[in-house]
C-alpha positions as CSV (number, residue, x, y, z in Angstrom):
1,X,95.2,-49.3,34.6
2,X,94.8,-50.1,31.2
3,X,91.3,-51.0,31.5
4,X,90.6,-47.4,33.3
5,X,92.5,-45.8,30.4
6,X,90.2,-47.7,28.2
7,X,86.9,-46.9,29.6
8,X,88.2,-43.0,29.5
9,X,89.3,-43.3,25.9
10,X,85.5,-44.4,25.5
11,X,84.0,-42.3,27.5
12,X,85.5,-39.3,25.4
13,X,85.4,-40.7,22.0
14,X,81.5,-41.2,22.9
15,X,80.8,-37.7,24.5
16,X,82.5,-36.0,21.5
17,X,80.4,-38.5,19.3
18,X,77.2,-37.3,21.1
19,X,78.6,-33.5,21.3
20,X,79.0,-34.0,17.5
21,X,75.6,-35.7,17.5
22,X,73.5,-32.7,18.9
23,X,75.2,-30.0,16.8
24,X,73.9,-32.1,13.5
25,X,70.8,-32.0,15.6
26,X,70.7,-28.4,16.3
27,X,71.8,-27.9,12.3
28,X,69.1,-30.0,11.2
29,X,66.3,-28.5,13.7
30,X,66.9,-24.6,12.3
31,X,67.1,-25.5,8.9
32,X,64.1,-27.6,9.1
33,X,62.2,-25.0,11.0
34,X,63.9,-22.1,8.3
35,X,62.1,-24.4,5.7
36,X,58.7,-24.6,7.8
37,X,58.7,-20.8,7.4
38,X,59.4,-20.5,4.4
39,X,56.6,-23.0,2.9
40,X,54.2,-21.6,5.4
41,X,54.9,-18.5,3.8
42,X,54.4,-19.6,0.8
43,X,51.5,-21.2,1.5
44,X,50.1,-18.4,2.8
45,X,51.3,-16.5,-0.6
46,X,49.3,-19.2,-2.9
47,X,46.3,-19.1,-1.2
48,X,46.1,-15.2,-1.0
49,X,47.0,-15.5,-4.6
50,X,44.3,-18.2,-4.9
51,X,41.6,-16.2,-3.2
52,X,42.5,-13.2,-5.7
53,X,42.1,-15.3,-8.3
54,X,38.9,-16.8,-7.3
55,X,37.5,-13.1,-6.3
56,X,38.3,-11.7,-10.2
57,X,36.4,-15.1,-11.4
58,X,33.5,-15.1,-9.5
59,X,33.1,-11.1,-10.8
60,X,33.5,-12.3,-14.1
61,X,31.2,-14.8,-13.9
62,X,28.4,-12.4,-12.3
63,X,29.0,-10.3,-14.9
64,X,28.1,-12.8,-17.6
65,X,25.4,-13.9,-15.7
66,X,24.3,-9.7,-15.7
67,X,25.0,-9.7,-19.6
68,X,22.9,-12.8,-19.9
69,X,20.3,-11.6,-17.9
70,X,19.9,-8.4,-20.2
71,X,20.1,-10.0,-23.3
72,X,17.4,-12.4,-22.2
73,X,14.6,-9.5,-21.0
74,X,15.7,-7.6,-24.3
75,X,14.8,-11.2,-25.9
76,X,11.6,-11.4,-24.2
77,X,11.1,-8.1,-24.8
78,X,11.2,-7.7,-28.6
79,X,9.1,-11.3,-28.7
80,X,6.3,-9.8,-26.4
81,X,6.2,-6.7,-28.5
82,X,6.3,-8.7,-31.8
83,X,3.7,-10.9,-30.5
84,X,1.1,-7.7,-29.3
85,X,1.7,-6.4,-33.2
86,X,0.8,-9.3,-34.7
87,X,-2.4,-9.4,-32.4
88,X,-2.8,-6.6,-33.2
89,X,-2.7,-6.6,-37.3
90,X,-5.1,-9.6,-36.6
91,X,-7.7,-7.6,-34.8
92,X,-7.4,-5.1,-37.6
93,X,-7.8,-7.9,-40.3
94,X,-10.9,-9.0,-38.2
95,X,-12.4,-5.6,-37.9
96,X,-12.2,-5.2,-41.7
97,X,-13.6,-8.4,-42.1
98,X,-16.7,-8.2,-39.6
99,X,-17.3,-4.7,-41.7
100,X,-17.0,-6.6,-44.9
101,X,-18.7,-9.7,-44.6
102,X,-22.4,-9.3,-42.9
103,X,-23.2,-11.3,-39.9
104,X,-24.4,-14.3,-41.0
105,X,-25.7,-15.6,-37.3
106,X,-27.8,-12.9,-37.0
């Protein structure tokens, strides 16, 4: 008798240990998966913000790259146009020259 009162004893003590057991478990399990969402949420919030980010830089950058781009053909530019005066004040200089000077070759 004793020994079947025994064995009930432990059969309850363990089902309310494993009763107790599986409602931790169930706690646990929603507020991991509450936690899941909420960094995959989040995650999905950075890299939207991330993307945003990296959109607005990559604009910025072409538009240096634009700015650069016209600085450098107004650079080329104002050389090429300095550089066809200059050939051309020499062509004058040479005209006045070959007026001046007869041709001694000849």
């Amino acid at each position: 008798e004793r020994l079947k009162r025994a064995q009930l004893q432990l059969v309850e003590t363990l089902s309310l240990e494993l009763t107790a057991g599986l409602e931790t478990l169930k706690h646990c399990t929603t507020h991991v998966t509450t936690c899941t969402q909420r960094a995959e949420k989040g995650l999905a919030g950075l890299k939207a913000n991330a993307e945003a980010k990296r959109t607005e830089i990559k604009a910025h950058v072409d538009a240096i790259r634009a700015v650069m781009a016209q600085k450098e053909a107004a650079a080329v530019e104002l050389i090429e146009s300095t550089s066809k005066a200059r050939v051309s004040r020499l062509e004058a200089q040479v005209s006045v020259c070959d007026k001046a000077i007869p041709d001694v070759t000849a």
